[in-house]
VMD Tcl script that draws the C-alpha trace (Angstrom):
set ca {
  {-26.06 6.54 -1.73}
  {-29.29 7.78 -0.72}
  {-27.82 8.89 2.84}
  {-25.43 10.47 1.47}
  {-28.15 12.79 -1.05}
  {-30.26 13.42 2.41}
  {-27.12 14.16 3.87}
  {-26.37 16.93 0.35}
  {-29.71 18.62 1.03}
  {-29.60 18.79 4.76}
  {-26.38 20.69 3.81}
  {-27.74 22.63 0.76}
  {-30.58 23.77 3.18}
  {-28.70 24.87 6.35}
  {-25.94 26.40 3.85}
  {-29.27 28.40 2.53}
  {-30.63 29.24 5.98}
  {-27.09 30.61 6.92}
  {-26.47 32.86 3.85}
  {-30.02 34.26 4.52}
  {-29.09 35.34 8.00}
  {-25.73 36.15 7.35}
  {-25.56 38.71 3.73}
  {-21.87 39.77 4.20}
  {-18.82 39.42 2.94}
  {-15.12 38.53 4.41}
  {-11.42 38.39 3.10}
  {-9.50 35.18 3.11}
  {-5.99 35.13 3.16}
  {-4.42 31.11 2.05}
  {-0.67 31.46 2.33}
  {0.36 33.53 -0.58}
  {-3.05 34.28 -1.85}
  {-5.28 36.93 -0.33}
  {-9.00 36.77 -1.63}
  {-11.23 40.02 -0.90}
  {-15.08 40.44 -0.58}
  {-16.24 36.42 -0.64}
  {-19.70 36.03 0.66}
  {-19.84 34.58 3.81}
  {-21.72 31.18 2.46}
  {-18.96 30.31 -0.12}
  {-16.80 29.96 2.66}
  {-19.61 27.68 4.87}
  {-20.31 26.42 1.76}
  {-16.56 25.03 1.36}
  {-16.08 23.93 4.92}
  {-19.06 21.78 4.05}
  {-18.16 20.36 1.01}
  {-15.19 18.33 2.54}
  {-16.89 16.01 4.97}
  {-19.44 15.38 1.84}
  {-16.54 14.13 -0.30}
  {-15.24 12.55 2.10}
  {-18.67 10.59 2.95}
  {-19.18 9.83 -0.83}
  {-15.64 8.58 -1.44}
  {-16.66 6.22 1.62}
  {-19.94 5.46 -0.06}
  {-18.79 4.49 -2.80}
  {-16.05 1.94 -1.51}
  {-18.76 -0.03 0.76}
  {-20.98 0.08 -2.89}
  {-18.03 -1.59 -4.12}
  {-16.79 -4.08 -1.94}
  {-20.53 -5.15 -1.20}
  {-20.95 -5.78 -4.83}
  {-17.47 -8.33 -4.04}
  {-18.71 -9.91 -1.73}
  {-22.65 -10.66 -3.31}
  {-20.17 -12.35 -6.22}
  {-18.55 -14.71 -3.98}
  {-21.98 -15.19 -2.32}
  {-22.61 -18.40 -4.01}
  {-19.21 -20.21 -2.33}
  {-20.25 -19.76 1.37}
  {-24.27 -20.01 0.18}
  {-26.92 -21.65 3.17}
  {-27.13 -25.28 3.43}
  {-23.00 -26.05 2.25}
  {-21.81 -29.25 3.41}
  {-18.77 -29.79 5.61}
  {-17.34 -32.02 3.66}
  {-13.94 -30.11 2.98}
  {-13.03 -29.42 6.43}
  {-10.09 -31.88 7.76}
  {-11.09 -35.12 9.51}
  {-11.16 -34.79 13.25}
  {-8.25 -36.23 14.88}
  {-8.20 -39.36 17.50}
  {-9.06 -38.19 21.14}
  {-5.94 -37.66 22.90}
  {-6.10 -40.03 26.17}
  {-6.68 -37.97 29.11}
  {-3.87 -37.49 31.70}
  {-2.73 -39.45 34.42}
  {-3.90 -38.52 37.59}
  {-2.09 -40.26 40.08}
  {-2.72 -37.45 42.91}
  {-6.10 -38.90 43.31}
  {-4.88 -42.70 43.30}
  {-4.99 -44.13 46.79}
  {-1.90 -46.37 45.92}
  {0.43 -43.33 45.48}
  {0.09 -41.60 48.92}
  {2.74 -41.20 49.93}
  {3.60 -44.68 50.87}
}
mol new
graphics top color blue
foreach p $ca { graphics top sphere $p radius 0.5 }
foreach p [lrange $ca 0 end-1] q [lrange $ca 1 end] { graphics top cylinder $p $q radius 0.2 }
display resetview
């Protein structure tokens, strides 16, 4: 969360520096709808404003699921025993290897 409010003023402030430089006004038409005179920054302002959401909505999740996991913490804690995995199996004998028998040559 604190990334993402040094991520809202780095925004705020370049928002700022571009509404200084830039004082004028544009029409925006959406579809249907035709807005006239809107200051330049609204609309850099806007444009903006969706990657933030986006980034908090992220935020947010990974505050959430972190918080999960700490709860289940205590199940896979340091120092846990093995005692419920499954018992290793008997070794499997290893294969018959006749091709390097001097008996089976080809006699």
């Amino acid at each position: 969360m604190v990334l993402f409010f040094f991520t809202l003023v780095v925004v705020a402030l370049g928002v700022g520096v571009f509404a200084h430089y830039n004082p004028g006004t544009m029409d925006v038409t959406v579809r249907t709808y035709h807005f006239v005179g809107i200051p330049s920054w609204e609309v850099v302002a806007a444009a903006a404003g969706v990657p933030l959401v986006l980034f908090l909505i992220h935020a947010m999740v990974a505050s959430v699921r972190i918080r999960l996991l700490r709860g289940i913490g205590g199940e896979y804690a340091m120092g846990r025993t093995f005692d419920g995995l499954p018992s290793l199996r008997d070794p499997e004998p290893s294969p018959k290897r006749s091709w390097t028998s001097s008996v089976d040559r080809g006699r």
